[in-house]
C-alpha positions in Angstrom: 93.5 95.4 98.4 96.9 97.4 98.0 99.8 95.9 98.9 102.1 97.9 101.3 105.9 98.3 101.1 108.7 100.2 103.1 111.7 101.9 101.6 114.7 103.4 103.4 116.8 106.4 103.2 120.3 106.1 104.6 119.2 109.5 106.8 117.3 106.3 109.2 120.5 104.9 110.3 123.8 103.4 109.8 123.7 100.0 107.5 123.3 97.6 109.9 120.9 99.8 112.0 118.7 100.1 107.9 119.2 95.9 107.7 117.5 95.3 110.6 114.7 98.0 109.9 114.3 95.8 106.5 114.1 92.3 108.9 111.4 94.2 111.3 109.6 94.9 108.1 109.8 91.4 106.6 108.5 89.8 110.1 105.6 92.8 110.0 104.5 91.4 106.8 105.3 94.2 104.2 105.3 93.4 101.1 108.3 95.1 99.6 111.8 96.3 100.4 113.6 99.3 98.4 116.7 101.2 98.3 117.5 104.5 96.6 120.4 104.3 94.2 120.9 107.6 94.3 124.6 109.2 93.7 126.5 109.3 96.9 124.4 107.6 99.1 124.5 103.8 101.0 124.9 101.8 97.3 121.3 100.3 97.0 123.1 97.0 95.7 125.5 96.6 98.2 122.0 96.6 100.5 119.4 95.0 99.0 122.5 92.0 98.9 122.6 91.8 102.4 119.2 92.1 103.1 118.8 89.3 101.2 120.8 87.1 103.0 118.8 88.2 106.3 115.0 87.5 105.2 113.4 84.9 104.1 109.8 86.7 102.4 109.8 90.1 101.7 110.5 91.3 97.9 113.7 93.7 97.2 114.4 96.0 94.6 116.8 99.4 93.9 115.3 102.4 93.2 116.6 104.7 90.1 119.3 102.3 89.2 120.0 104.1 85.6 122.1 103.2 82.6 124.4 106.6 82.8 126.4 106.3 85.8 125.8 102.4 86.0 126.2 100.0 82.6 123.7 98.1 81.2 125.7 94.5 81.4 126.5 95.2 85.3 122.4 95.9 85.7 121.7 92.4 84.5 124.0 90.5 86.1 123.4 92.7 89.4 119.6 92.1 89.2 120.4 87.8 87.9 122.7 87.8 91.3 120.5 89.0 93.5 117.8 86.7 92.3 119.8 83.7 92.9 120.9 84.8 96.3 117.4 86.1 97.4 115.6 82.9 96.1 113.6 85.1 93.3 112.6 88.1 95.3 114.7 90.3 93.3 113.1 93.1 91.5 114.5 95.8 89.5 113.9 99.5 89.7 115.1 101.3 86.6 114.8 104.7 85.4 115.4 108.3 87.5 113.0 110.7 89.7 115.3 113.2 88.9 118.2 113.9 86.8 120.0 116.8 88.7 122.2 114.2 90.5 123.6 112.8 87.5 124.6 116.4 87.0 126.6 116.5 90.1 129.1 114.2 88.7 128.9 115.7 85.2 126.7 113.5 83.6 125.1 115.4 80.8 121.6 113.7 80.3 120.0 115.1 77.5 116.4 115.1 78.3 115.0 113.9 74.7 117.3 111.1 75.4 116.2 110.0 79.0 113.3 107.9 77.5 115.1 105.8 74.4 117.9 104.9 77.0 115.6 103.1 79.4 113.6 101.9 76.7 116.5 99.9 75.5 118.5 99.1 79.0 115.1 97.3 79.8 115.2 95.2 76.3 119.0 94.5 76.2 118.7 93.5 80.2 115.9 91.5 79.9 117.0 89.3 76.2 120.4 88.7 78.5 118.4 87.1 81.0 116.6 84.6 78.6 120.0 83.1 77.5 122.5 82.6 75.2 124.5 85.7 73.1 122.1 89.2 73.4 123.5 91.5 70.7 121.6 94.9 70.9 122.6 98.0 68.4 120.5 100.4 70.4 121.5 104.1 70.1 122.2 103.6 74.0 123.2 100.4 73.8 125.6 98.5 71.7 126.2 95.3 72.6 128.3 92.2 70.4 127.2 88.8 70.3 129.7 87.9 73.1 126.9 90.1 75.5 125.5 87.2 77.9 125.7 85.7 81.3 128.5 84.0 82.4 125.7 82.2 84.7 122.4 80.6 84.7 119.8 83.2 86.2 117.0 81.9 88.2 114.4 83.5 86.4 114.7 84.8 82.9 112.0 87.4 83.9 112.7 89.2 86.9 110.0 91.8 87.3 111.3 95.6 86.1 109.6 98.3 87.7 110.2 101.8 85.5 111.1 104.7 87.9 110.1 107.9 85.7 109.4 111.4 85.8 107.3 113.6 83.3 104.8 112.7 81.0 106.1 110.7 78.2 108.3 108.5 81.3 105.6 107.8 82.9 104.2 106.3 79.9 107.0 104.4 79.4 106.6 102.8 82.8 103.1 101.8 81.4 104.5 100.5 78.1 107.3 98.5 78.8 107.2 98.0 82.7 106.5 94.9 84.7 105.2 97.4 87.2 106.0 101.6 87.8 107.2 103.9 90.5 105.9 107.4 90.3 106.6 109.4 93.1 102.6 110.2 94.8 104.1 113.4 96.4 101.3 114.9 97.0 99.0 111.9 97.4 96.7 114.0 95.5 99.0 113.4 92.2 98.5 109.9 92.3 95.2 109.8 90.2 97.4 111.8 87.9 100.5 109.7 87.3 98.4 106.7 87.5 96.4 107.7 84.0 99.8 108.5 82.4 101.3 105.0 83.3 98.1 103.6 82.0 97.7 105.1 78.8 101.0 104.2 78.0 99.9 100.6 78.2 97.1 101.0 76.3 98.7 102.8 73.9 101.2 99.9 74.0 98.3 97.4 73.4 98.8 96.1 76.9 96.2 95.3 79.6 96.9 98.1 82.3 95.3 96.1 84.9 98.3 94.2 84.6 100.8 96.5 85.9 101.5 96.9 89.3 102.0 100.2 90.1 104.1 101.1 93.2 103.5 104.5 94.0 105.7 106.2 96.2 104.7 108.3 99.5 106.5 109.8 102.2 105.6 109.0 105.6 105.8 109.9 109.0 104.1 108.2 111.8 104.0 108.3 115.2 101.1 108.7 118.2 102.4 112.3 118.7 101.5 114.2 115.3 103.6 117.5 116.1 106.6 115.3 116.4 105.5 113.3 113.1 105.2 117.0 111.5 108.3 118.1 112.4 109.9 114.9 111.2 108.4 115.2 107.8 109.1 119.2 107.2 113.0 117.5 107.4 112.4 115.7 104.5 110.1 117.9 102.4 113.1 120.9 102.9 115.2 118.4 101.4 113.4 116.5 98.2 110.6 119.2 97.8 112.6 121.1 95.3 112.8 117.9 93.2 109.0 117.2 93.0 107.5 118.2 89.0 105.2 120.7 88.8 102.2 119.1 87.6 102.3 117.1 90.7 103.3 120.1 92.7 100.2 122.0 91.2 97.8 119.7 92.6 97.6 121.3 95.8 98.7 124.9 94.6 102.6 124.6 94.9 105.0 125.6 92.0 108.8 124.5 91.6 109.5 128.8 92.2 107.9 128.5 95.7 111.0 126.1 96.8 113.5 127.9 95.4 114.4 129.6 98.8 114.3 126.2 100.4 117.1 125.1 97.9 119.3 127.7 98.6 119.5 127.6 101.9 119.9 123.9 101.9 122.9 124.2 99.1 124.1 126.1 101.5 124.2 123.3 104.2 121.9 125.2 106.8 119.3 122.4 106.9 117.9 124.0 110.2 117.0 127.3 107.5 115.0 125.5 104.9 112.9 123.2 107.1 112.1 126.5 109.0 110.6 127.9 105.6 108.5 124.8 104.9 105.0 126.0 105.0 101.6 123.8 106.1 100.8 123.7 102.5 104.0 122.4 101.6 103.4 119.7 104.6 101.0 118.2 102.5 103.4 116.7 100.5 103.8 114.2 102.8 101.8 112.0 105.0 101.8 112.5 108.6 100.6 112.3 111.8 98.9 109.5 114.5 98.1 106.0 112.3 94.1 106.7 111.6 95.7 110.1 110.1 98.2 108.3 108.0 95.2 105.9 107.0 93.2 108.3 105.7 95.6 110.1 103.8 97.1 107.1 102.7 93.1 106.0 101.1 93.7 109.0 99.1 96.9 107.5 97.3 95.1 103.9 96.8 91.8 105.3 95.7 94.1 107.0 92.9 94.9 103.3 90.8 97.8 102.9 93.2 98.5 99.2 93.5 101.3 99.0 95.8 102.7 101.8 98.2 105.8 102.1 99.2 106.1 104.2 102.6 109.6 106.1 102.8 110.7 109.3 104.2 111.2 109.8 107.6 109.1 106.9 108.6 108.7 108.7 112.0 110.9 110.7 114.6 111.8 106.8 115.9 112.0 105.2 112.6 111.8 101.8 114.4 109.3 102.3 116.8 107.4 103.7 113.7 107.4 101.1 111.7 106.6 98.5 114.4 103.1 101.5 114.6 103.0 100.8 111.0 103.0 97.7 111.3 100.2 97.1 113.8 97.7 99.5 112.9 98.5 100.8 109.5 99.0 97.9 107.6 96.5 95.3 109.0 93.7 97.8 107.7 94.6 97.4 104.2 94.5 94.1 104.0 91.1 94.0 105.8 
């Protein structure tokens, strides 16, 4: 049985409108609650704080919360804090799904280096949160013995889910991850990105079954399905261009085929692009009436998917779809 989670994009709604989306969901029953912590956007920890103080169950994390534009020592005591105020439903999503928005405010990432500097964030973060001084003389990160908490955590172990892209990240999701994020866009790619977390573990000498493995889907739901379509073309013109190839390639797509799409939405006509998304390029996504998101959603679990985390659009009525969700979607996976 898969577990089922909700994420939101700040494109559903003003922050108070996205806090009670995130109490709806934790009365549902979902499992999960995630913000993007992407670079000009509602701040993911600024949200996952408050939503915290409004629930009572439901388990909260940041998603791509990176060492580059955000340092190491403010990730641990970020992730500690929210712990303590939560009652230990903090979890911590690390890593990128892209680096082009660290480009946007001149952050140089050097590819080779993308890997080592998560690799040692998650050590350094995770030696603060057992206690007492945490010296680290990473390449990344240099910490002195006067690198620890000013304050007792609640766990010394909160749970750190690797957000990667690309082969050898992914791996590194397997190999040093409490749990991973790939992005299942298509849900064909799961299958895919699920045997690259995994034999990173293995290769790690870990037990892959223990990972939890959060794979990412976009959704949109709703008892009319043209209306879900047109909700989820919005959304594909918009992150499509992002997607790798490999995962791209399983259902015939390349990077090139988008490159239209990213023009005309660098020029701000978002009308333009989501006219020039294409049925196969729909496919990306998940859509349509509940039994339609079901099924496509079987696809994604019967990959090695563990968790799923529905974000995107949600539907045209991201409330009403998520009570739909809700109801019919998510009692049939725990069934």
């Amino acid at each position: 049985m898969a577990r089922i989670g909700v994420r939101f994009m700040d494109d559903l709604g003003t922050p108070r409108e996205l806090i009670k989306l995130a109490v709806s969901a934790d009365r549902l029953g979902f499992s999960s609650v995630l913000f993007p912590h992407d670079t000009f956007r509602y701040h993911a920890w600024t949200m996952t704080g408050a939503v915290a103080q409004a629930t009572d169950r439901i388990h909260l994390m940041p998603v791509g919360t990176n060492p580059w534009s955000t340092d190491p020592s403010e990730i641990a005591a970020y992730a500690a804090t929210l712990d303590l105020i939560s009652g230990g439903r903090a979890m911590l999503g690390l890593g990128l799904h892209t680096d082009e928005f660290l480009r946007w405010v001149g952050l140089d990432v050097e590819p080779a280096g993308i890997v080592p500097a998560v690799r040692e964030t998650a050590e350094a973060i995770r030696a603060v949160w057992r206690g007492g001084p945490a010296p680290y003389g990473g390449e990344h990160v240099r910490w002195s013995d006067k690198a620890y908490l000013r304050f007792s955590p609640l766990r010394p172990d909160i749970p750190i889910y690797i957000c990667p892209f690309g082969p050898e990240f992914l791996a590194l999701a397997g190999e040093v991850g409490d749990g991973a994020l790939p992005m299942c866009a298509p849900p064909e790619s799961a299958s895919m990105m699920v045997d690259l977390i995994r034999q990173g573990a293995t290769r790690a000498g870990r037990d892959a079954g223990t990972l939890d493995i959060m794979g990412f889907v976009w959704v949109s739901c709703s008892a009319d399905g043209d209306q879900a379509r047109d909700r989820m073309a919005r959304v594909i013109s918009y992150y499509g261009p992002y997607l790798e190839a490999g995962a791209l390639a399983s259902i015939g797509l390349t990077p090139a085929d988008f490159g239209p799409i990213k023009a005309r939405t660098l020029k701000g006509d978002r009308d333009g692009a989501q006219a020039l998304v294409t049925e196969q390029m729909l496919q990306l996504g998940v859509f349509g009436t509940p039994s339609e998101v079901i099924r496509r959603l079987e696809t994604v679990i019967g990959g090695g998917v563990t968790h799923v985390s529905l974000g995107g659009p949600l539907g045209p009525d991201p409330a009403g779809a998520l009570e739909l969700l809700g109801r019919e979607v998510l009692p049939y996976f725990r069934a």
